[in-house]
N, C-alpha and C positions, 0 to 999 in steps of 0.2 A: 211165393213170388219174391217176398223179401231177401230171403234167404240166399238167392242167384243173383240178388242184383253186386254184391262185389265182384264174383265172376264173370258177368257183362263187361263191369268197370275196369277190371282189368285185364279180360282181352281186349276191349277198346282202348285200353291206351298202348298196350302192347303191340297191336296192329298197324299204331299211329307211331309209336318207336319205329319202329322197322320200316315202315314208308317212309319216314324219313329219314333214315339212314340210310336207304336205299339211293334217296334222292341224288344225297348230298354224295355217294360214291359213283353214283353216274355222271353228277356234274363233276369229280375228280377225273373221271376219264374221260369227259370229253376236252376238259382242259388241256389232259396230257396230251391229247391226241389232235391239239393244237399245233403240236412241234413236227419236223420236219419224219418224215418216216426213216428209220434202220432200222436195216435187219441185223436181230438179236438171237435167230433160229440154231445157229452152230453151235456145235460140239455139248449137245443137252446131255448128255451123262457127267462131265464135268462143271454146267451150270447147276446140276441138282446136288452134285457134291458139294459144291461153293455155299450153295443154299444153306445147308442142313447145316454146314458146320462155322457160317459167320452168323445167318439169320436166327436156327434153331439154339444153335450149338454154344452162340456166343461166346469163339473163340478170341476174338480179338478183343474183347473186355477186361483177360485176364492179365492181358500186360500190366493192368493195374490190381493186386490179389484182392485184395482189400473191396476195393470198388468194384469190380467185378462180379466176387460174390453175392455180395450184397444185390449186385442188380439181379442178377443170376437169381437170388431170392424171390425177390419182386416179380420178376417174369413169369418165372415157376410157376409164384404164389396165383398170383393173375390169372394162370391156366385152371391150374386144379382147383382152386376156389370158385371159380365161372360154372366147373361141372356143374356144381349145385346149381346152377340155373336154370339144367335140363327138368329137376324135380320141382323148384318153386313157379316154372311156367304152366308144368302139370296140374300142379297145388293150384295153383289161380286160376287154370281154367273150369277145373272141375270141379272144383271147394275139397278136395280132398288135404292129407295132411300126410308128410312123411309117403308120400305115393310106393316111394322103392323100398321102403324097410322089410317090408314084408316077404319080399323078393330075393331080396340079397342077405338076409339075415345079420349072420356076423361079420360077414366082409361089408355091409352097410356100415356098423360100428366103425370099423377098422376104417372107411373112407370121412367121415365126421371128425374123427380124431386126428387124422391128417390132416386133412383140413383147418382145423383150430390150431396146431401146431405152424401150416404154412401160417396162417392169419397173423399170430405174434411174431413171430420172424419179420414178417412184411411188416408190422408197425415197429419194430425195432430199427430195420434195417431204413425204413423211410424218415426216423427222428435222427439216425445219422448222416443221411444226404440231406434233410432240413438244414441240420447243425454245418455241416461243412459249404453250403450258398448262404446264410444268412449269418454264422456267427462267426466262423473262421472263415469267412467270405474271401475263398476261391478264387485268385485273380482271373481267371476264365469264365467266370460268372459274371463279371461285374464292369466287362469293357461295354465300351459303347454303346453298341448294338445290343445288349441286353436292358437299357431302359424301358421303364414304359410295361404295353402292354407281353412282351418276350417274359419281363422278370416276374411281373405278375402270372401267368400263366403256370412257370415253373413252380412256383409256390400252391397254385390251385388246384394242381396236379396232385401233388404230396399231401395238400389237406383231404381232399375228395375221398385218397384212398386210404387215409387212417380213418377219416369217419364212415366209408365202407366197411372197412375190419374190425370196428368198433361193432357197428351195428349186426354184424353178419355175430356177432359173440355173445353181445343183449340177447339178439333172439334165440341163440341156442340156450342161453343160460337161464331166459323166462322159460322155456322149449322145457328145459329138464325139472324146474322148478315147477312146473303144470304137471308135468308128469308122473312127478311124486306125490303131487299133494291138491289133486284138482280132479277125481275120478271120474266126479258128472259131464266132464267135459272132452269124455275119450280120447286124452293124446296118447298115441302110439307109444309104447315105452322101448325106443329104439334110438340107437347112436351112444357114441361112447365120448366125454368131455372133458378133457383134459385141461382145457384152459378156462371153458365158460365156466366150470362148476364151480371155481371160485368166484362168480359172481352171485352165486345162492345167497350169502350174507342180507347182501343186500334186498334183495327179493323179500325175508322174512319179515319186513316191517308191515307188508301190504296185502291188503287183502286177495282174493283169488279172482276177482273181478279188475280188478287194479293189474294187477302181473299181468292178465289176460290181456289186457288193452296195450303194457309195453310190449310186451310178445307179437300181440298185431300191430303195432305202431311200427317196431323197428324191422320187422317182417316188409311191410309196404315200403318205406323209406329205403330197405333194402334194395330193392328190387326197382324202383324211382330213381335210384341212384344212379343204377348202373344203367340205366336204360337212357337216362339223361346224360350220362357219363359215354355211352357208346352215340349218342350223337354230337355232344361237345368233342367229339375226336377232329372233327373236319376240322375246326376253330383254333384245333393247339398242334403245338410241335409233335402231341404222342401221335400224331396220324400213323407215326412209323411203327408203333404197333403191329397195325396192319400191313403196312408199304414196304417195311424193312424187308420180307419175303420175296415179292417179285423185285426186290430193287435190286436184291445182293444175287438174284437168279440171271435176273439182263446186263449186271454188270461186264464191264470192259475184261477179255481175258487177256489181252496183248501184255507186252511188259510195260512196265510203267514207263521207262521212254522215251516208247515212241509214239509220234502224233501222227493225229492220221494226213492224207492227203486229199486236197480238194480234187476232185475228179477233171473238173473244167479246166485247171489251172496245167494238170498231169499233160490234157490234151493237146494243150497250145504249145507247151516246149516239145512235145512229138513231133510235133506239125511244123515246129519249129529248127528241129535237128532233121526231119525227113523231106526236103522238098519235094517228092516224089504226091505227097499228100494234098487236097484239094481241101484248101481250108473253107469253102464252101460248101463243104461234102456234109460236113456233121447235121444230123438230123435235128428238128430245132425243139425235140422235144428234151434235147442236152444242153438248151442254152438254159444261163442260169443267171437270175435274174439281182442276187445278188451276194456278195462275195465275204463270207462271215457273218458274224449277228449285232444286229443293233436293237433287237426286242424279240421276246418271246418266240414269239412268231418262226422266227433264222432261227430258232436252238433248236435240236433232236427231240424228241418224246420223249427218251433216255434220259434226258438231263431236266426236264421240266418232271419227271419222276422223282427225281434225285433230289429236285424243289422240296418237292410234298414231302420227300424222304427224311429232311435235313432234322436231327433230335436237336439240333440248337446246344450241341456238348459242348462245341468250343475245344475240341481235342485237335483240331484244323488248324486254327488260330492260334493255340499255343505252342504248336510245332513250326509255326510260318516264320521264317528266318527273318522276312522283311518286316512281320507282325515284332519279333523281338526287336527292331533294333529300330523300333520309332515309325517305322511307315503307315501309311493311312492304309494298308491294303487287310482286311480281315476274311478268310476264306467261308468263313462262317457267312460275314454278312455278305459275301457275293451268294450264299445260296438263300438266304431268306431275303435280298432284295429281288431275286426272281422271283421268289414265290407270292412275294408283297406284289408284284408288276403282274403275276397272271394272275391273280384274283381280280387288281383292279382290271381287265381285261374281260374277265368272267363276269364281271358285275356289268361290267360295258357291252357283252353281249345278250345277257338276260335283260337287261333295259330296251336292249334294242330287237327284242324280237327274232334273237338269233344270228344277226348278224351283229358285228365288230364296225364301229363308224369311227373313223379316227378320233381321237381325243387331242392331238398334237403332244403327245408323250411317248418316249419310247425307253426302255432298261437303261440303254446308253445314254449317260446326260442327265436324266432324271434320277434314276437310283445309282448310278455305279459311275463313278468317275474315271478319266483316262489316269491320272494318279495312282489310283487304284490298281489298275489292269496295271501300267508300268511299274509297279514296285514288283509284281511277282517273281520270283528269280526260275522259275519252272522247274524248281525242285522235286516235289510231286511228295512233298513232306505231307501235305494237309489230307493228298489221295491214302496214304501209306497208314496216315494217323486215323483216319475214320472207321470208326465200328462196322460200318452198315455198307460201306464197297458206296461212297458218294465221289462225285471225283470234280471238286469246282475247279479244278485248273483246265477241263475241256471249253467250260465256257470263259474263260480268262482269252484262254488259246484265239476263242472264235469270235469273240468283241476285239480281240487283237487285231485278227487278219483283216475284218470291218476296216479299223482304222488305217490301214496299212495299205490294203488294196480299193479301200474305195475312196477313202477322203486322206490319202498319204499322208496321213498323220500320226508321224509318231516322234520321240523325239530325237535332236537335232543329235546325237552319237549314233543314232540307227540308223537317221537319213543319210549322212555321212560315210557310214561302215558300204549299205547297200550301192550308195552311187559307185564308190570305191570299186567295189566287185563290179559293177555295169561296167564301166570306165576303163580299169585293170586288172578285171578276173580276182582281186585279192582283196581284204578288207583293209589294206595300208595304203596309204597316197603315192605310190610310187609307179613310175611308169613302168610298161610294161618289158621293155629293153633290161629297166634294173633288178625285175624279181629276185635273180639267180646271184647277185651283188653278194649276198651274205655270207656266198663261200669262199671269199676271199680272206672273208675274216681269219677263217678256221686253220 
C-alpha cells in the first residue's frame, strides 16, 4: 500500500492541475465572448496558412536574426521538451520508470539527447534575453507601462524556465548516475546524454541512497513545475503561448488601411441620398444602441482576444511614430489596459453570481485617455510591427468614433475640419461659390 501512495499523490495533484487549468480557459472564453460577435469564418485555407506561418512558423520574428532565433529556440525547446511529459505522466501514474525505452529502443536514445541539447540552448538563449531586459536594459522594456507587476512577471518567466532546464538535467544526470552504479534499484539503462553526463562529477561524492533522493526530488519538482507553470499562464503575458494560434487564425485579412464601416451609420446616409426609403422601415433589431466603444463590452471578441494575446514586446510602441516623438499614446498599453479592464470586469461578474453590476468604471476615462486615442497618427506601424497579427489601432479606431459620434468630442482642428465639410462640402473655410477660386491662380 505504501508503495502506490506516490502514484495516488500524484494523479491527485495532476487531476487538480488540469481542473484548474481548465477552469481558468473557460473563464478566458467566456470573457472573450463578452465582446460584440464577428464573423471570422471566411476564406479558412488562407486563415490556416496565416496560422502556420506567423503562429507556428514564427515568421515575423526574424526581422530580428538574432532575437528570433533565439526565441525560435525557446519555442522549439518548450515543444519537444514537454513530449517528455507524455512519459513522466505515465511514470507517475503507474510507478513505472522510463515507460517508453523499451519500446522505442534506440530512437528513445536519439529523443533524450535531443532533448538535453534543446534544454542548453534554451538556458543559453534565455541568459541572453535576461541580459538584454535587465542589463543592456532595452528601451522597450523599460517604458512606463512595464513597471510593477508587467516587469516582474517578465523576469519570472525566464527564471521558472532555466530552473525547469536545470532540473529536467539533474534528473537525467542522477537518471544515468543510478544506472551505472545503483543495480538493486533496477533503472532501465536507456537514453543517451550528452549534456547531463557531465553532471556525474558531482554525483560521485554521494551515496546511492543520497543520488536516489535528488533523482526523485528533481524528478517531482519537475513535473510541479510545469504543471504550476501551465496554470500561472492565465496570470502572465505567456498566455500567448497558447492564444497566439487562434489569434493569428481570426486575424483581420483586409489591407491594413482600410477600416471598417459602422453598419448603422452606412444606413442613414442611404436613407439619406434615397428619399424613396422609409426611415421608419428598418427593423429595430438594426438599431444600435451605441456608436463605438467606451468599455469592454462595445469591442469585438477579436479584439478582447487580441487582450489576452498581447506578449507585452513592445515591438508596437517602439514602431509608434507618436510613441517616438514624445506622446503619451503607447500601443502596448492600449492593449494591456484592456486586458487589465476585462479582468476587473471578470472579477465583477464572478462576485456577482454571473452577472456584471456596474462599478461606475469604464476602458474610456479610467484606463485609456482621450490623449492617448488623439495622438495615434493611424499608421498601422504598431499593426504591421506585431509578431502575433494584434491590431490595437481597431480599438484606438472605436473609442474614437465613441467620442465623436456620441459625446462630439474630439479636438477643436477636427471639430473644425468636420463642420467645414457640413458647411462647405470641403475641410477649408471657404464658401462654397469659392471652391473652384484656385484655378485662377494657375
Amino acid at each position: 500500500m505504501i508503495s502506490i501512495l506516490p502514484n495516488i499523490l500524484f494523479a491527485i495533484i495532476f487531476i487538480f492541475a488540469i481542473y484548474h487549468f481548465s477552469k481558468n480557459v473557460k473563464k478566458i472564453y467566456r470573457n472573450i465572448n463578452l465582446g460584440i460577435k464577428e464573423d471570422r469564418s471566411d476564406n479558412k485555407k488562407q486563415r490556416w496558412l496565416q496560422m502556420l506561418r506567423i503562429a507556428f512558423g514564427q515568421s515575423k520574428m526574424i526581422d530580428k536574426p538574432i532575437v528570433g532565433i533565439l526565441h525560435i529556440i525557446v519555442y522549439v525547446g518548450f515543444l519537444v521538451i514537454n513530449i517528455e511529459l507524455l512519459e513522466i505522466v505515465v511514470d507517475g501514474v503507474l510507478g513505472t520508470h522510463r515507460v517508453f525505452a523499451p519500446y522505442l529502443g534506440s530512437f528513445y536514445d536519439f529523443l533524450i539527447s535531443f532533448f538535453e541539447c534543446f534544454a542548453l540552448l534554451v538556458i543559453v538563449s534565455i541568459v541572453f534575453f535576461w541580459s538584454r531586459r535587465n542589463i543592456l536594459k532595452i528601451n522597450r522594456f523599460w517604458k512606463n507601462e512595464m513597471k510593477g507587476w508587467p516587469k516582474s512577471d517578465a523576469n519570472y518567466i525566464l527564471y521558472i524556465e532555466v530552473v525547469l532546464m536545470l532540473l529536467f538535467l539533474t534528473m537525467n544526470g542522477a537518471d544515468l548516475w543510478l544506472q551505472n552504479n545503483a543495480e538493486d534499484l533496477n533503472y532501465i539503462k536507456a537514453g543517451s546524454f550528452p549534456v547531463s553526463q557531465f553532471f556525474l562529477p558531482l554525483f560521485g561524492k554521494f551515496s546511492v541512497n543520497t543520488v536516489f533522493i535528488i533523482e526523485r526530488t528533481a524528478w517531482w519538482l519537475h513535473i510541479l513545475g510545469i504543471l504550476s507553470f501551465l496554470n500561472y499562464l492565465y496570470y502572465s503575458k505567456h498566455l500567448h503561448i497558447l492564444l497566439a494560434f487562434p489569434n493569428t487564425y481570426f486575424a483581420n485579412l483586409n489591407p491594413k488601411g482600410k477600416f471598417s464601416n459602422l453598419k448603422s451609420v452606412t444606413g442613414e446616409v442611404k436613407m439619406m441620398m434615397d428619399p424613396s426609403i422609409d426611415p421608419f422601415s428598418a427593423p429595430a433589431a438594426d438599431e444600435v444602441s451605441k456608436f463605438g466603444a467606451s468599455d469592454v463590452s462595445d469591442l469585438s471578441w477579436i479584439q478582447l482576444l487580441n487582450a489576452y494575446t498581447c506578449t507585452e514586446c513592445g515591438r508596437c510602441t517602439s514602431e509608434c511614430p507618436a510613441n517616438q516623438t514624445g506622446k503619451k499614446l503607447s500601443p502596448r498599453k492600449i492593449m494591456m489596459d484592456t486586458r487589465d479592464r476585462l479582468e476587473e470586469v471578470s472579477r465583477n461578474i464572478d462576485k456577482n453570481n454571473g452577472e456584471f453590476k456596474s462599478d461606475g468604471k469604464q476602458l474610456l476615462g479610467n484606463y485609456i485617455s482621450n490623449e492617448e486615442l488623439w495622438a495615434c497618427t493611424s499608421c498601422n506601424a504598431c499593426v504591421e510591427a506585431c509578431p502575433i497579427g494584434i491590431d490595437p489601432l481597431s480599438i484606438i479606431i472605436d473609442m474614437r468614433r465613441y467620442l465623436v459620434m456620441e459625446k462630439s468630442d474630439a479636438p477643436p482642428e477636427l471639430n473644425n475640419m468636420m463642420t467645414n465639410i457640413e458647411n462647405n462640402g470641403a475641410p477649408w473655410p471657404f464658401n462654397q461659390m469659392d471652391k473652384l477660386n484656385w484655378r485662377n491662380e494657375l
